[in-house]
C-alpha positions in Angstrom: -7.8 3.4 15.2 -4.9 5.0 13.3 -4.9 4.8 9.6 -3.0 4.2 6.8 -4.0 6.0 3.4 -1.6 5.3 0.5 -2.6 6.0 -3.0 -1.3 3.1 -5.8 -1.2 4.3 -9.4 -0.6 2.4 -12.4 3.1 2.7 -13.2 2.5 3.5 -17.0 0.2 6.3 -16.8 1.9 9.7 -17.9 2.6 12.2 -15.0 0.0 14.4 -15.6 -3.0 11.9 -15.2 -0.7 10.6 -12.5 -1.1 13.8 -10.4 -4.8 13.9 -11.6 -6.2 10.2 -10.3 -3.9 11.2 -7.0 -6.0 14.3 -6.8 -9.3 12.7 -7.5 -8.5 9.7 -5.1 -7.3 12.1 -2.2 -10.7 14.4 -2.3 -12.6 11.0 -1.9 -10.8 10.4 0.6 -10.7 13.9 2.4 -14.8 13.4 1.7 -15.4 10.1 3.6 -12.9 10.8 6.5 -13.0 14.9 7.0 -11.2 14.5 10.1 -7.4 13.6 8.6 -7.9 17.1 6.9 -6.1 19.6 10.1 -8.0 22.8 11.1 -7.4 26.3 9.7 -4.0 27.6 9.9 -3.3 30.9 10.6 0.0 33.1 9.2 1.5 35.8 11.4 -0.3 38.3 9.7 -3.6 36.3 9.7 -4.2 35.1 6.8 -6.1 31.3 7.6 -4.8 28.8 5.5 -7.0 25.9 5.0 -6.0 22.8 6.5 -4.0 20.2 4.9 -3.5 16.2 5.5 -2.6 15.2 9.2 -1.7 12.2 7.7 1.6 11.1 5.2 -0.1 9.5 2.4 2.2 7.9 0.0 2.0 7.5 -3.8 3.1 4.4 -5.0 3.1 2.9 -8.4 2.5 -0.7 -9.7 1.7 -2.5 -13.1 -1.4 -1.4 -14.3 -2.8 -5.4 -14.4 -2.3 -6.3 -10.5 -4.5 -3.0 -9.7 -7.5 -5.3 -10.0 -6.4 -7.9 -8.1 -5.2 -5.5 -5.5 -8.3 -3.9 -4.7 -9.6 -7.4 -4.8 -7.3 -8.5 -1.9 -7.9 -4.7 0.2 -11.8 -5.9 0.4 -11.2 -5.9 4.3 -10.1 -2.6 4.5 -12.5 0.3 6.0 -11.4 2.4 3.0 -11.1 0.8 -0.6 -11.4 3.5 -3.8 -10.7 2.9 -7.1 -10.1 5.5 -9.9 -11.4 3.3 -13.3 -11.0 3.8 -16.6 -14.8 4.7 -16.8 -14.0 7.5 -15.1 -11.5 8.7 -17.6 -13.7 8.2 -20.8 -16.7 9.5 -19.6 -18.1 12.6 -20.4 -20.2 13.7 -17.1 -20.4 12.2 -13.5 -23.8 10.4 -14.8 -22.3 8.6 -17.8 -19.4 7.2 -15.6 -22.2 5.7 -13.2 -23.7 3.9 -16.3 -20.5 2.5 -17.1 -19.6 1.2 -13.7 -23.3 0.2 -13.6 -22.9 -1.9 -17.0 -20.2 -4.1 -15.3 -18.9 -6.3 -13.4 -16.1 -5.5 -11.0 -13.8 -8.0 -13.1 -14.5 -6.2 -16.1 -13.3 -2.8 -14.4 -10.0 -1.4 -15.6 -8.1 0.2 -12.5 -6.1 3.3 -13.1 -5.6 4.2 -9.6 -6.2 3.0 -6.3 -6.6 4.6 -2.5 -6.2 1.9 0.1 -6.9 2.9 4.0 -6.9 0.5 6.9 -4.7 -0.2 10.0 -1.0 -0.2 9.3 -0.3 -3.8 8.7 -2.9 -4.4 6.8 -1.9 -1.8 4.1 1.9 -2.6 4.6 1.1 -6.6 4.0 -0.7 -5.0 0.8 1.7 -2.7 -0.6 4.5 -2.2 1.5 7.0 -3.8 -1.1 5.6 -0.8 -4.1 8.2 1.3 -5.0 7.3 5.2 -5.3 4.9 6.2 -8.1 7.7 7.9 -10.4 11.0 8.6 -10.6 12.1 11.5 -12.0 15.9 11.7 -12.9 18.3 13.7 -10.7 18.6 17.0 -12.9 15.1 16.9 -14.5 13.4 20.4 -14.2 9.8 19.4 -13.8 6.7 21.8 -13.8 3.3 21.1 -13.4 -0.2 23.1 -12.9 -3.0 21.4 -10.5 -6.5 22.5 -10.0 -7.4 22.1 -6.4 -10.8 23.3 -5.1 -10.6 22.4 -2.0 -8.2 21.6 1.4 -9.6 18.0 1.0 -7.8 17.8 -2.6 -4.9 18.9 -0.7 -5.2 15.6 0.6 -2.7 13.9 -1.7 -1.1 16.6 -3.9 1.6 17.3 -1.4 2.6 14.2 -0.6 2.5 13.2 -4.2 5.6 15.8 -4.7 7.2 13.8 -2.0 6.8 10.8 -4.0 7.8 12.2 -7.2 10.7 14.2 -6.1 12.3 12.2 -3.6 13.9 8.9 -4.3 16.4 7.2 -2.3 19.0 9.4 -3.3 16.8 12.7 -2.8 15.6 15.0 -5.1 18.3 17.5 -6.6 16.4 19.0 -9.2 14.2 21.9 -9.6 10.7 21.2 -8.6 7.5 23.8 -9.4 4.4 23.2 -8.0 1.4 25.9 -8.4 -1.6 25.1 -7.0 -4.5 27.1 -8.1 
């Protein structure tokens, strides 16, 4: 089956945590399906880069209140994650399982969303999203991202893309340094 990753953020969160839950989302998903991450690349000179996504995964953004209901309506999908706002105020790995624990789903706040499934399906989900941000034509943007692994790779490129690329195209200055 070919699949369809895209990666749904809530519109109001500030670019930084933006690029974070994308980041997050995208090594879960790098995690569960290993094989969208390509093999070793090589340079001229040798040097192997790790593989990156065989697959475009675009960041989309929509109000942070119909993220519930979203992932609600993706339950059919072979791949359904959600970044919550647990995950954000806890303090280890262990204290965000309590929370989540403490819960119901409908008492959840999502911040982020990775949705996978055939084409169709995702499209009839989310195909009418605009892009996650928008950054204005001119805008010199810079931004650091801690990536560990190819599998964070995942959604990091392609969440440039969104970022830097509207309709128009992006015309600014874009600085990216992954470390």
């Amino acid at each position: 089956m070919s699949i369809k990753p895209v990666i749904v953020l809530a519109e109001t969160l500030p670019v930084g945590l933006k690029a974070n839950y994308a980041a997050v989302l995208a090594m879960s998903l790098g995690k569960l399906m290993p094989d969208l991450v390509g093999a070793d690349t090589p340079t001229a000179d040798g040097v192997a880069l790790p593989g990156i996504t065989t697959v475009a995964l675009p960041v989309l953004g929509a109000p942070a209140a119909d993220l519930l209901p979203l992932f609600v309506a993706a339950d059919g999908l072979p791949v359904r994650l959600a970044y919550m706002r647990s995950a954000f105020e806890a303090r280890t790995y262990e204290d965000y399982a309590g929370r989540i624990a403490a819960a119901p789903l409908a008492r959840h706040e999502p911040q982020a969303l990775l949705l996978a499934g055939p084409r169709r399906a995702v499209d009839r989900l989310c195909g009418r999203l605009p892009p996650a941000l928008s950054v204005p034509v001119g805008t010199g943007v810079a931004m650091s991202v801690f990536a560990p692994t190819a599998s964070a790779t995942l959604g990091l490129m392609n969440l440039v893309g969104s970022m830097c690329c509207g309709r128009g195209g992006w015309k600014g200055d874009w600085r990216l340094r992954v470390s």
